[in-house]
Biopython code that builds the backbone (N, CA, C, O; Angstrom):
import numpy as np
from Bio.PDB.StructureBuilder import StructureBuilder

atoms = [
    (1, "UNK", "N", (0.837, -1.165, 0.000)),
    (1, "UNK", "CA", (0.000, 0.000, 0.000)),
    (1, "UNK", "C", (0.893, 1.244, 0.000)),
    (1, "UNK", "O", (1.969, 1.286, 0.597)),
    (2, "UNK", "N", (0.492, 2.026, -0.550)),
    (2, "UNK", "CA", (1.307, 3.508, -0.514)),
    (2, "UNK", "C", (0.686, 4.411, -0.174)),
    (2, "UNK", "O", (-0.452, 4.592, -0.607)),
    (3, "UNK", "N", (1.465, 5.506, 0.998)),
    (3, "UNK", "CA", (0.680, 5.954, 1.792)),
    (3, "UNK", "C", (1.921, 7.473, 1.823)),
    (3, "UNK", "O", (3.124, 7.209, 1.843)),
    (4, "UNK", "N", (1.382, 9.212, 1.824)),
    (4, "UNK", "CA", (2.007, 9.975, 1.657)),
    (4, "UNK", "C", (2.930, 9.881, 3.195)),
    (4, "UNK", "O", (2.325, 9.325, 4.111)),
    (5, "UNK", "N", (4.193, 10.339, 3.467)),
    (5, "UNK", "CA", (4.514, 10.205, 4.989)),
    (5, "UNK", "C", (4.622, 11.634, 5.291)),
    (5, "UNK", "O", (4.818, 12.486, 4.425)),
    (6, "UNK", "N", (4.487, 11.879, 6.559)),
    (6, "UNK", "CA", (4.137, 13.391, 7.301)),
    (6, "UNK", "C", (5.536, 14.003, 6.883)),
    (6, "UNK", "O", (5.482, 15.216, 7.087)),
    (7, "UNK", "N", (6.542, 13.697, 6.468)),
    (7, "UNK", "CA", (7.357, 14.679, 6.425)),
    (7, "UNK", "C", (8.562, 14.143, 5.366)),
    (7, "UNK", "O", (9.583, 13.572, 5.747)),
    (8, "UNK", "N", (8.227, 14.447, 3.940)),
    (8, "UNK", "CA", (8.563, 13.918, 2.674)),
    (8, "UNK", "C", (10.265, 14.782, 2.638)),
    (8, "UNK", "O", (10.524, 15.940, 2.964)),
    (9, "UNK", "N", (11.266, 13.612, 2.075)),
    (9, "UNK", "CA", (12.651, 14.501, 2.119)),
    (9, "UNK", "C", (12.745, 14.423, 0.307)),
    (9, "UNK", "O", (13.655, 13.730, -0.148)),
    (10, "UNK", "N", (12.058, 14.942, -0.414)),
    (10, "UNK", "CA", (12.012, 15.235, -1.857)),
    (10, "UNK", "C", (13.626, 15.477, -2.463)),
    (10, "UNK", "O", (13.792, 15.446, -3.682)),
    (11, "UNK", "N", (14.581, 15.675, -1.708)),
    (11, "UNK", "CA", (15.605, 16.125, -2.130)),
    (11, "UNK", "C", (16.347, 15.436, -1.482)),
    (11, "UNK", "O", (17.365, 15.573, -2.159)),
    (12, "UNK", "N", (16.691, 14.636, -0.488)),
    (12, "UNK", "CA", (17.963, 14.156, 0.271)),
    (12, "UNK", "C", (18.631, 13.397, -0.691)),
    (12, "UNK", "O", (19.817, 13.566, -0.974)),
    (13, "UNK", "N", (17.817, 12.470, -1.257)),
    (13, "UNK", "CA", (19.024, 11.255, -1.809)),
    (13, "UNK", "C", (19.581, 12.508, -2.932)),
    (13, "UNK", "O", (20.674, 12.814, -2.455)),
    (14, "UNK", "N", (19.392, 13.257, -4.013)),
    (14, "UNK", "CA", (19.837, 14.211, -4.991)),
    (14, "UNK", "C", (21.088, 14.861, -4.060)),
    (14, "UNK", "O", (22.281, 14.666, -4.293)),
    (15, "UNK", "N", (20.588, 15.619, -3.033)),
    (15, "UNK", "CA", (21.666, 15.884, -1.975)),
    (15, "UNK", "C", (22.907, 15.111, -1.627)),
    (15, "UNK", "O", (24.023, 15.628, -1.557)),
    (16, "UNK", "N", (22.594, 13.592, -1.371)),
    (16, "UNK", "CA", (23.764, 12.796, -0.737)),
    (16, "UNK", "C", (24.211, 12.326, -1.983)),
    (16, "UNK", "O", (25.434, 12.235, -1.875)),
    (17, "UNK", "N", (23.836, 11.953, -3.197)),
    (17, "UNK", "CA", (24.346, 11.614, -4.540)),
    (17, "UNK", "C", (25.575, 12.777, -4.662)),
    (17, "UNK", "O", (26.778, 12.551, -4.795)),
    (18, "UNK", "N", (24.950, 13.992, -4.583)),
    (18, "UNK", "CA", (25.729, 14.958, -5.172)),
    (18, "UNK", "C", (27.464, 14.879, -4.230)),
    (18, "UNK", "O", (28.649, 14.811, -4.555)),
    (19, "UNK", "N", (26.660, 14.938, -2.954)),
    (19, "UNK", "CA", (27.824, 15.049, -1.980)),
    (19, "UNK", "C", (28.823, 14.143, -2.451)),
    (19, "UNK", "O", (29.979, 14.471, -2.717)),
    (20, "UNK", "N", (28.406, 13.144, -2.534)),
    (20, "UNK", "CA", (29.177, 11.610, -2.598)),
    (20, "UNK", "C", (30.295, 11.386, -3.778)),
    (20, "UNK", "O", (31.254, 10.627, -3.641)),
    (21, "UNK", "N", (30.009, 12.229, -5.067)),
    (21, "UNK", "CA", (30.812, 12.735, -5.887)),
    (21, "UNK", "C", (31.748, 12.902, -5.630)),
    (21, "UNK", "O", (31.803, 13.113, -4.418)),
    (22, "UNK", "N", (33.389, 12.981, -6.446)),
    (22, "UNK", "CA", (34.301, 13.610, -6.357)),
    (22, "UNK", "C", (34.176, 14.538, -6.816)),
    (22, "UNK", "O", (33.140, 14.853, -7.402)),
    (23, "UNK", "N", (35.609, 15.587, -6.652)),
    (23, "UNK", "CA", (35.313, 16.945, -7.096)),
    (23, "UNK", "C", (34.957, 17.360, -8.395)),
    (23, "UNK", "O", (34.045, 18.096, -8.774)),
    (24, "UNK", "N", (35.852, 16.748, -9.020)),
    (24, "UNK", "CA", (36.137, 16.250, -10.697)),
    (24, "UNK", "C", (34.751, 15.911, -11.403)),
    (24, "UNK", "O", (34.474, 16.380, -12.507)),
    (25, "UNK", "N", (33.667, 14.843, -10.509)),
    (25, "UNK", "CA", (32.688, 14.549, -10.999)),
    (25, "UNK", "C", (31.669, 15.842, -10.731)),
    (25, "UNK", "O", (30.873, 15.978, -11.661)),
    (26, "UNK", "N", (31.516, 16.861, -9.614)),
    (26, "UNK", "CA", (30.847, 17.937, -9.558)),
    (26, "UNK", "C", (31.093, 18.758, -10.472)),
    (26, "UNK", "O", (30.055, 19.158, -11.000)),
    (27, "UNK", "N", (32.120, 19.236, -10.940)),
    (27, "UNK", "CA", (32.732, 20.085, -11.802)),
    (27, "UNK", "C", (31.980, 19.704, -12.745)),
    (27, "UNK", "O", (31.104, 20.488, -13.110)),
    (28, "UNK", "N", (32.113, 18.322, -13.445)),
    (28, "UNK", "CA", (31.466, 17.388, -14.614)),
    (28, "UNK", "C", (30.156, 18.408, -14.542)),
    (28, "UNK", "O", (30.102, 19.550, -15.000)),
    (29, "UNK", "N", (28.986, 17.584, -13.751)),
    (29, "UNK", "CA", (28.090, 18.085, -13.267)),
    (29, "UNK", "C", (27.496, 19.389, -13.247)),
    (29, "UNK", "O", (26.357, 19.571, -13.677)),
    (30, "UNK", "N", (28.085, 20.153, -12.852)),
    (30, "UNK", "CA", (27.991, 21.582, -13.075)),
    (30, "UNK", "C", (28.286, 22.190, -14.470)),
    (30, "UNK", "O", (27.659, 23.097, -15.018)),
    (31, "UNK", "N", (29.330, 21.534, -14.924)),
    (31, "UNK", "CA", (29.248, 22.004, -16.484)),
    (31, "UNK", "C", (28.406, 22.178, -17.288)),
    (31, "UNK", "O", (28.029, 23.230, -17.804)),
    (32, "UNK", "N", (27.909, 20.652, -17.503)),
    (32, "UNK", "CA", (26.951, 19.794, -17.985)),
    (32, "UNK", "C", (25.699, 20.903, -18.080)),
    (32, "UNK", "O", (25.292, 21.707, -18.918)),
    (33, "UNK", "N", (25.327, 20.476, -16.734)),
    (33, "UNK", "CA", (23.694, 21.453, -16.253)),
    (33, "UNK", "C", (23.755, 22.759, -16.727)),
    (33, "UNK", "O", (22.823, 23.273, -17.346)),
    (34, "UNK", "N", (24.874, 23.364, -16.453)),
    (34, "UNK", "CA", (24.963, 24.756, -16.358)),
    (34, "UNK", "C", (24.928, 24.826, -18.205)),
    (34, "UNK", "O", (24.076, 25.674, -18.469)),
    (35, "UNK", "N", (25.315, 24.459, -19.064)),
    (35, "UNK", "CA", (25.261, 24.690, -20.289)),
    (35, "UNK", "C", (24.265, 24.478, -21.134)),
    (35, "UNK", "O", (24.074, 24.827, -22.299)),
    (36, "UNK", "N", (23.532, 23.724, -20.213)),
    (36, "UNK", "CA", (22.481, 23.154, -21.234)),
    (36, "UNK", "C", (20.922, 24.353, -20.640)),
    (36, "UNK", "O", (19.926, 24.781, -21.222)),
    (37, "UNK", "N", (21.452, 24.492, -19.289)),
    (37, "UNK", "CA", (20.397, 25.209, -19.411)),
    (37, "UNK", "C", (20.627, 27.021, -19.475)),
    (37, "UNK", "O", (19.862, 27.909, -19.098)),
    (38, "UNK", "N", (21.609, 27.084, -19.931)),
    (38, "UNK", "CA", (22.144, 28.641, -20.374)),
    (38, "UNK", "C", (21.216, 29.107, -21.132)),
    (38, "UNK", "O", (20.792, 30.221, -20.825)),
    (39, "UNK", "N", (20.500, 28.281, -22.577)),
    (39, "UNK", "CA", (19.776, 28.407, -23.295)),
    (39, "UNK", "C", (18.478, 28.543, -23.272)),
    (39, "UNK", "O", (17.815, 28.934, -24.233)),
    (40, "UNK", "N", (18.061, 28.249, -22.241)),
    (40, "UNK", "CA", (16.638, 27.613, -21.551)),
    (40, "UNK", "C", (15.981, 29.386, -21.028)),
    (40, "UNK", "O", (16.532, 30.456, -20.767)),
    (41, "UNK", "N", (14.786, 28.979, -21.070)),
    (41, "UNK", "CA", (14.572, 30.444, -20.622)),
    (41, "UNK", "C", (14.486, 30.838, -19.124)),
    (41, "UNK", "O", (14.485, 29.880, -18.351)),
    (42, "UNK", "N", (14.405, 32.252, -18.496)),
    (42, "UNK", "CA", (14.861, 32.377, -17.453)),
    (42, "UNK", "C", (14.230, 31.594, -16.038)),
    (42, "UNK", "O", (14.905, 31.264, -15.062)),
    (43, "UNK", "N", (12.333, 31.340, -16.260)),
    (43, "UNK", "CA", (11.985, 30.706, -15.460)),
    (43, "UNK", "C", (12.461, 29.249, -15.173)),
    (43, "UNK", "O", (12.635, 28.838, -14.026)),
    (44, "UNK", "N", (12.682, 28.414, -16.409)),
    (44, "UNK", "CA", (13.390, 27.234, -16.200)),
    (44, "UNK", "C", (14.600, 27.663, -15.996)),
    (44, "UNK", "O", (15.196, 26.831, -16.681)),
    (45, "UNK", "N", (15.091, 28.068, -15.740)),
    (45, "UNK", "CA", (16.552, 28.225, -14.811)),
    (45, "UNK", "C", (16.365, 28.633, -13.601)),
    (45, "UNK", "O", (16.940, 28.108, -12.648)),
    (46, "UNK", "N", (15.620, 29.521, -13.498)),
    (46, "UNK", "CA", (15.427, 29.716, -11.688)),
    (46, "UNK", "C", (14.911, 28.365, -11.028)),
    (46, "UNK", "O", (15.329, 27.951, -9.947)),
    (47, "UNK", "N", (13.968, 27.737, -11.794)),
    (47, "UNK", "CA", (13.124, 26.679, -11.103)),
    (47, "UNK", "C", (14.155, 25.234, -10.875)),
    (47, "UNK", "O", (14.199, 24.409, -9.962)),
    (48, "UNK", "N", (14.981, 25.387, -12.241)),
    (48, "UNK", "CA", (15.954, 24.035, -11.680)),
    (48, "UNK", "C", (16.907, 24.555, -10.474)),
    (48, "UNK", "O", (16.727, 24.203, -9.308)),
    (49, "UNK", "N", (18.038, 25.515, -10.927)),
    (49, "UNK", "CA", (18.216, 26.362, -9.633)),
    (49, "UNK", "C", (17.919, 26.064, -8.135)),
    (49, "UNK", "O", (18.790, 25.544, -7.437)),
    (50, "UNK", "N", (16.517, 26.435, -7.561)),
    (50, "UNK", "CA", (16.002, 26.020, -6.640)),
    (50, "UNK", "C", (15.810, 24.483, -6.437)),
    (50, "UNK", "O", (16.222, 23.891, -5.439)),
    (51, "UNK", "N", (15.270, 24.000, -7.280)),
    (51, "UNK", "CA", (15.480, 22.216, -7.094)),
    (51, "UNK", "C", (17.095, 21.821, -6.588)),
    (51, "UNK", "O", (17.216, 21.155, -5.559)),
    (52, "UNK", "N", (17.998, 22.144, -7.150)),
    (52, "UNK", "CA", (19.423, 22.224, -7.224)),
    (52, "UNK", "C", (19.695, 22.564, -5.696)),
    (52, "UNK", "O", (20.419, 21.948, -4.913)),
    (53, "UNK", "N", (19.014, 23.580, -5.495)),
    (53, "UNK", "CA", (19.662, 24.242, -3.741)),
    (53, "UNK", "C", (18.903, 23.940, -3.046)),
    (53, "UNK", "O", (18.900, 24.788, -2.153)),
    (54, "UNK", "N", (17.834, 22.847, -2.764)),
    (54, "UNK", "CA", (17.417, 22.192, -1.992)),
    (54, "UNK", "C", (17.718, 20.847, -2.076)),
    (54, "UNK", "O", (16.972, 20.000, -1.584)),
    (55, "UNK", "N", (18.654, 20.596, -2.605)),
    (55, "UNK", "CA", (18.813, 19.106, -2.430)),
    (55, "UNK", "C", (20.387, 19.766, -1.739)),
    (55, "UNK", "O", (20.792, 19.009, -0.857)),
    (56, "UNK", "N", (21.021, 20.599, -1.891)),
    (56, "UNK", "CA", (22.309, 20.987, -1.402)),
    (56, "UNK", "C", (22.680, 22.317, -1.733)),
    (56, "UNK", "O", (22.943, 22.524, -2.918)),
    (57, "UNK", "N", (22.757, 23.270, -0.921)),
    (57, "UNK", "CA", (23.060, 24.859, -1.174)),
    (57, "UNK", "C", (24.048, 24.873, -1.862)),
    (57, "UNK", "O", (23.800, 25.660, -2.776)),
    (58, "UNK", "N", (25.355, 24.345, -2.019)),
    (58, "UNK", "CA", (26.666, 24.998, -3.045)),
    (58, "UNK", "C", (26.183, 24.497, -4.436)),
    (58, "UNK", "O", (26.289, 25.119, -5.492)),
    (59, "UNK", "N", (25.594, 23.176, -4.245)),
    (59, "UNK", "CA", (25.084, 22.508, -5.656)),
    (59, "UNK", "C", (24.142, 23.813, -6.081)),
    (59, "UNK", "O", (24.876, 24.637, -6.628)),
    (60, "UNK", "N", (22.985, 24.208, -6.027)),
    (60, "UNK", "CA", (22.625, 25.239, -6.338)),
    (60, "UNK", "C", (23.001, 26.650, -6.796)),
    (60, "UNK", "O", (22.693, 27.219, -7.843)),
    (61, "UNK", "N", (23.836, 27.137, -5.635)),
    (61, "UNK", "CA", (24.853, 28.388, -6.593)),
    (61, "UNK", "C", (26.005, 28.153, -6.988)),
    (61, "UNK", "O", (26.676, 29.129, -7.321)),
    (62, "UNK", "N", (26.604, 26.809, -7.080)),
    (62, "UNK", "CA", (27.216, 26.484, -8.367)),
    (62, "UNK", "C", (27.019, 26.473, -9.580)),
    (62, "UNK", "O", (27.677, 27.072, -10.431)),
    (63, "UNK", "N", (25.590, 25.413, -9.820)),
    (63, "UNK", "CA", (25.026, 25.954, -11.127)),
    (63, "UNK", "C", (24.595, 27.794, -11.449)),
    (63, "UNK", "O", (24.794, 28.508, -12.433)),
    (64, "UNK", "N", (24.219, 27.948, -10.677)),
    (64, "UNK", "CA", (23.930, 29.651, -10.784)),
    (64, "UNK", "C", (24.790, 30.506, -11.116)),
    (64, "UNK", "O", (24.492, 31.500, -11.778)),
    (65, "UNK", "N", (25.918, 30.260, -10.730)),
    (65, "UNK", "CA", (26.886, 31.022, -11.199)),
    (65, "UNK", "C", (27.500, 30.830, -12.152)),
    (65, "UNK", "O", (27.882, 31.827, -12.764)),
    (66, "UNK", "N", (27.823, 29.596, -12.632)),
    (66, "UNK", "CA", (28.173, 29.099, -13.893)),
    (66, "UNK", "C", (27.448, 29.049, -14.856)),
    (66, "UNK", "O", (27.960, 29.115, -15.974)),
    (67, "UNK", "N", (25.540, 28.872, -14.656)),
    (67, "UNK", "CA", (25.245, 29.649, -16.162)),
    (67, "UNK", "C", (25.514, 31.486, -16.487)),
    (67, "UNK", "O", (25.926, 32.099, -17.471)),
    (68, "UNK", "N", (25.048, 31.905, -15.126)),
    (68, "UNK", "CA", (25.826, 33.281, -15.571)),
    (68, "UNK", "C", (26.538, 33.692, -16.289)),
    (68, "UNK", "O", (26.343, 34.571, -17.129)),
    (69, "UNK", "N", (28.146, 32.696, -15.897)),
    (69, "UNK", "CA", (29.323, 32.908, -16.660)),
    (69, "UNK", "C", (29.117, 32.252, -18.175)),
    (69, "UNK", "O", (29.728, 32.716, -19.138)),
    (70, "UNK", "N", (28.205, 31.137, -18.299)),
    (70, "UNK", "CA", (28.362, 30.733, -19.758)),
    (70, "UNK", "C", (27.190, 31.634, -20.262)),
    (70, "UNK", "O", (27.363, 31.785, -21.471)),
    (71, "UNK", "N", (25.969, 32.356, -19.810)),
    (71, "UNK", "CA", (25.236, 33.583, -20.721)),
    (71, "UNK", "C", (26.383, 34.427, -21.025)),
    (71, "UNK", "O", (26.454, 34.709, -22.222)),
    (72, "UNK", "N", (27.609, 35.072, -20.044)),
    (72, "UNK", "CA", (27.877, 36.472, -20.570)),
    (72, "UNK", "C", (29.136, 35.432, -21.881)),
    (72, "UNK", "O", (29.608, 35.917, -22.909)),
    (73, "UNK", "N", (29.286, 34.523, -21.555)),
    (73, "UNK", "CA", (29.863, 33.775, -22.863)),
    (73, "UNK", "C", (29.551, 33.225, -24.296)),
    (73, "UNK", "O", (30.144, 32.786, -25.281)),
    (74, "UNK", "N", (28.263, 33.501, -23.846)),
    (74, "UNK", "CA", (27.268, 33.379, -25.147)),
    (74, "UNK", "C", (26.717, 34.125, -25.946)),
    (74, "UNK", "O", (25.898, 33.906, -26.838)),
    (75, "UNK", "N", (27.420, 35.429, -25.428)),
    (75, "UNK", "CA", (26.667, 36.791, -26.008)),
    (75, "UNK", "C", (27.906, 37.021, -27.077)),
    (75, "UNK", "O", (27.586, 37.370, -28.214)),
    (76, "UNK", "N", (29.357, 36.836, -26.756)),
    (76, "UNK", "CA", (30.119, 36.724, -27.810)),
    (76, "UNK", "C", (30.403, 35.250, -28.770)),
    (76, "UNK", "O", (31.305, 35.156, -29.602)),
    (77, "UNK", "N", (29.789, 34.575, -28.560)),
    (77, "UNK", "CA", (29.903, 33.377, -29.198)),
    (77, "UNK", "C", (28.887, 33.161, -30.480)),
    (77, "UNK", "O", (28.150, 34.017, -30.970)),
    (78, "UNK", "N", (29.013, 32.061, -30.810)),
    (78, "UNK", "CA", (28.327, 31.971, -32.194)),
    (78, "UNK", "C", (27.761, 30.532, -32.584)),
    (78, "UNK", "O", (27.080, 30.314, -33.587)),
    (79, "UNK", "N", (28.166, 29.533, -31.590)),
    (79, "UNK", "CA", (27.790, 28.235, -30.980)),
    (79, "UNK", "C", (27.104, 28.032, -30.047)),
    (79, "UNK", "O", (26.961, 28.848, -29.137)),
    (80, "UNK", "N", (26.489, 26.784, -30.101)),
    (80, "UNK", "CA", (25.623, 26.641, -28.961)),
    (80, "UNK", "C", (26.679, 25.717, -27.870)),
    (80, "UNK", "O", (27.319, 24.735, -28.245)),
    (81, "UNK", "N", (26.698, 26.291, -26.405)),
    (81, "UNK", "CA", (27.675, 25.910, -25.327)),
    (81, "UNK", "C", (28.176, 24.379, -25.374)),
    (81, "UNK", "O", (27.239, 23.981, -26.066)),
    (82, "UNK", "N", (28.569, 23.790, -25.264)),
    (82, "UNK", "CA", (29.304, 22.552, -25.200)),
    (82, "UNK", "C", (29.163, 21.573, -26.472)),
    (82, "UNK", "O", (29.562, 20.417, -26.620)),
    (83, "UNK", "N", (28.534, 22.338, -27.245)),
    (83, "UNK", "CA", (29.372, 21.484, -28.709)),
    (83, "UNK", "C", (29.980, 22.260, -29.663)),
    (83, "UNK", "O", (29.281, 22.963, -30.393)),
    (84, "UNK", "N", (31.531, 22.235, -29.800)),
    (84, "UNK", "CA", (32.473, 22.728, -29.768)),
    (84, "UNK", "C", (32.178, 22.788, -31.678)),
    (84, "UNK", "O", (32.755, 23.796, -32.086)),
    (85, "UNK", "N", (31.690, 22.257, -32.507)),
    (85, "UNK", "CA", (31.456, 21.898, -33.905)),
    (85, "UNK", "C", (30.387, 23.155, -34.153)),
    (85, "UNK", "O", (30.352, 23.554, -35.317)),
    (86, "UNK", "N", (29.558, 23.792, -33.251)),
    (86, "UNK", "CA", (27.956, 24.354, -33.683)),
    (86, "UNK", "C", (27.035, 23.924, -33.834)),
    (86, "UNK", "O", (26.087, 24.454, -34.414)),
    (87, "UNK", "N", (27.082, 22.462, -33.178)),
    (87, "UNK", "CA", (26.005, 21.560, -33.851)),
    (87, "UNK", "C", (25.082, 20.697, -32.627)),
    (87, "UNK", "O", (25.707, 20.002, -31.826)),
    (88, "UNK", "N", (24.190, 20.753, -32.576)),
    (88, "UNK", "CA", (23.540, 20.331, -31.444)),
    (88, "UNK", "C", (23.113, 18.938, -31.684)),
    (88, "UNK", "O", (22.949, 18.723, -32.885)),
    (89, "UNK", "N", (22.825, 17.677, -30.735)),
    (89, "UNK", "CA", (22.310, 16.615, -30.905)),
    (89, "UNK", "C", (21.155, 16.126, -31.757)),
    (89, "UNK", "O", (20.952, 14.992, -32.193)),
    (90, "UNK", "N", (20.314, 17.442, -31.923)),
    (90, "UNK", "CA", (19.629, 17.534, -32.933)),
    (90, "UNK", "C", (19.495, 18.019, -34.643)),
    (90, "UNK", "O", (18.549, 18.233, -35.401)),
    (91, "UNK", "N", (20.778, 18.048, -34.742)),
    (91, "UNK", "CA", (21.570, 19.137, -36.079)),
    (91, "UNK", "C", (21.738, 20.666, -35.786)),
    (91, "UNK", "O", (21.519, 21.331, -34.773)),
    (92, "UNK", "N", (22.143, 20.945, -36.870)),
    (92, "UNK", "CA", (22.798, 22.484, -36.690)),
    (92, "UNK", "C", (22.007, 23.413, -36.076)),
    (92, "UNK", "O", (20.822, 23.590, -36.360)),
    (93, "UNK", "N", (22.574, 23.969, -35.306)),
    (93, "UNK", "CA", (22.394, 25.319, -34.393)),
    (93, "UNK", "C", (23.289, 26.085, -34.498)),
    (93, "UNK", "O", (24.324, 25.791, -35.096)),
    (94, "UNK", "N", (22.998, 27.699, -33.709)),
    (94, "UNK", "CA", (23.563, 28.687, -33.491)),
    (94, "UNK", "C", (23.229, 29.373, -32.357)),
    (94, "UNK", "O", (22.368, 28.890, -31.621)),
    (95, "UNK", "N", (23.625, 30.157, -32.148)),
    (95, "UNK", "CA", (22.732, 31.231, -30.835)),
    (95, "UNK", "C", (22.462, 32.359, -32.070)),
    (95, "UNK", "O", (21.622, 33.217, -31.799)),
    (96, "UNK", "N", (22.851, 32.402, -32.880)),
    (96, "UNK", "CA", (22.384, 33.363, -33.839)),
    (96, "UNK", "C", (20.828, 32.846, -34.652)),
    (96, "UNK", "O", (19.795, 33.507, -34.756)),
    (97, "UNK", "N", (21.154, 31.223, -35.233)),
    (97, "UNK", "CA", (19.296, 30.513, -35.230)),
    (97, "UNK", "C", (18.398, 31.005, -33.850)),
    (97, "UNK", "O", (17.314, 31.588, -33.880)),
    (98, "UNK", "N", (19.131, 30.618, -32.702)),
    (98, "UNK", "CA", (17.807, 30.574, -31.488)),
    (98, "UNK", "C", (17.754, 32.268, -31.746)),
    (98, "UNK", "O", (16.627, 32.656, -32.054)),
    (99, "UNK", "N", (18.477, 33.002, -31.692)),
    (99, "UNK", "CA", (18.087, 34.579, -31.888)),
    (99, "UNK", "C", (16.846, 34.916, -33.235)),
    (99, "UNK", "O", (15.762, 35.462, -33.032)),
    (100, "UNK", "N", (17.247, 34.533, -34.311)),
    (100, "UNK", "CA", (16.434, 34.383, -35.296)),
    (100, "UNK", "C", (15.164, 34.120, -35.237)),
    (100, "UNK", "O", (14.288, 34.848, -35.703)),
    (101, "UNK", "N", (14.970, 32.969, -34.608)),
    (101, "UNK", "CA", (13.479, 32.265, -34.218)),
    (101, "UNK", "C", (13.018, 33.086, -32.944)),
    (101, "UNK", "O", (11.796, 32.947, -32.880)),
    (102, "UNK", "N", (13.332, 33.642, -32.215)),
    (102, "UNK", "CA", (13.074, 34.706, -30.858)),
    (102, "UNK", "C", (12.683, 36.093, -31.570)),
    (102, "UNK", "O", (11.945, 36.904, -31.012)),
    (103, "UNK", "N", (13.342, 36.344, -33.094)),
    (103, "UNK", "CA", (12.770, 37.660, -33.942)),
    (103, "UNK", "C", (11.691, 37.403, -34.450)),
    (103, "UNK", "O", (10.818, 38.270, -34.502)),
    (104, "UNK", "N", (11.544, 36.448, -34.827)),
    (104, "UNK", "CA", (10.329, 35.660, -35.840)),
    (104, "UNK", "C", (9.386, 35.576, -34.629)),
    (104, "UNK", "O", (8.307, 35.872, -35.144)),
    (105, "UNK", "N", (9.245, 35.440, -33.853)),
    (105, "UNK", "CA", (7.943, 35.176, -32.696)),
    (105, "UNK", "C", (7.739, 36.520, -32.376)),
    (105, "UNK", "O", (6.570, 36.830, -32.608)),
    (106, "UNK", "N", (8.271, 37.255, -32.025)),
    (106, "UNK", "CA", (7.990, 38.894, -31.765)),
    (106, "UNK", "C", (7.710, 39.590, -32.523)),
    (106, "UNK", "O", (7.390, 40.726, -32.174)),
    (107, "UNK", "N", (7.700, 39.168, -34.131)),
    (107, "UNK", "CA", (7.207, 39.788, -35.215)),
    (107, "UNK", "C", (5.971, 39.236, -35.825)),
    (107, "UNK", "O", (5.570, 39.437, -36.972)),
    (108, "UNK", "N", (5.388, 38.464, -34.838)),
    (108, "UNK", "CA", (4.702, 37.254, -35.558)),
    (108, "UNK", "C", (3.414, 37.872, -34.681)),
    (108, "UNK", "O", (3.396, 38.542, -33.649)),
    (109, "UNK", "N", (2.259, 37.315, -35.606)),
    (109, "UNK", "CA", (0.582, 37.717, -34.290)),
    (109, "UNK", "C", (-0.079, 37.045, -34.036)),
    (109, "UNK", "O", (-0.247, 36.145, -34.859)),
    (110, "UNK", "N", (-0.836, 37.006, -32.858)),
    (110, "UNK", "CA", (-1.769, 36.073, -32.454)),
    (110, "UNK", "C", (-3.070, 35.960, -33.889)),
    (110, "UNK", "O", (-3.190, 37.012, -34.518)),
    (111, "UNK", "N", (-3.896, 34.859, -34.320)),
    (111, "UNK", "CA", (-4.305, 34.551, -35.497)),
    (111, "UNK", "C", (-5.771, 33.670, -34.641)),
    (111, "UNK", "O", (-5.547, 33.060, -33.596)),
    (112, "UNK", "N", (-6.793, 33.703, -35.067)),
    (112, "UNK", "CA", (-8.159, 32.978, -34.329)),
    (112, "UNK", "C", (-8.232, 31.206, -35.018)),
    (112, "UNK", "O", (-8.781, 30.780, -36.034)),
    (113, "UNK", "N", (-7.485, 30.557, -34.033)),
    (113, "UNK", "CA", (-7.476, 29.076, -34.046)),
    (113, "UNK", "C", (-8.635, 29.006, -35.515)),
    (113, "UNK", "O", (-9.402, 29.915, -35.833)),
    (114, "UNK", "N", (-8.462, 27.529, -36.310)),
    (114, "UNK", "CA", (-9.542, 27.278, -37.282)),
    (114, "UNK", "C", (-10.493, 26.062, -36.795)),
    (114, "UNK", "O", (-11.451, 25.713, -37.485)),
]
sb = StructureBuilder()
sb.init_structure("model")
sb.init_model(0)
sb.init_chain("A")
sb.init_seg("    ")
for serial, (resi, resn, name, xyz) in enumerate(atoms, 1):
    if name == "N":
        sb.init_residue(resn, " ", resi, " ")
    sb.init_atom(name, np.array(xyz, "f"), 0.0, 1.0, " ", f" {name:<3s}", serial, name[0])
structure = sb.get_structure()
């Protein structure tokens, strides 16, 4: 039977995983996250963020600070963050495409469903 318990730890094991890491593997970790969601828009970054710093406070403004550093790195770049080619798992990208398609929606109008 499954039954809710009075006082749910939603985050510990994410917490003790993280801890349990070497440094090398946090670093990994933080890269990783932090790049992928550089791109992501700002509410999904605050919201993982917080997931992130409740399972462990440095885990949290680790990632935080490191997408920071890879946005103000992305403003001179011309690739999308950690694939070093321009090319995303899904074929070619840019931050200049995701800019493109971000012009095209702001130029674009709401239309009455058919």
């Amino acid at each position: 039977m499954s039954a809710p318990i009075d006082r749910p730890n939603n985050y510990g094991q994410a917490g003790h995983t993280y801890r349990s890491f070497e440094e090398w593997e946090r670093d990994e970790l933080i890269k990783n996250l932090s790049e992928a969601l550089a791109v992501c828009d700002k509410r999904i970054q605050d919201a993982m963020i917080e997931h992130f710093t409740k399972a462990d406070e440095d885990y949290g403004r680790r990632v935080k600070e490191e997408i920071e550093k890879v946005m103000k790195e992305l403003k001179t770049e011309t690739k999308i963050p950690g694939r070093e080619a321009g090319k995303s798992k899904f074929g070619q990208g840019s931050l200049a495409a995701n800019e493109a398609i971000e012009d095209a929606v702001k130029k674009s109008h709401e239309a009455d469903p058919y």
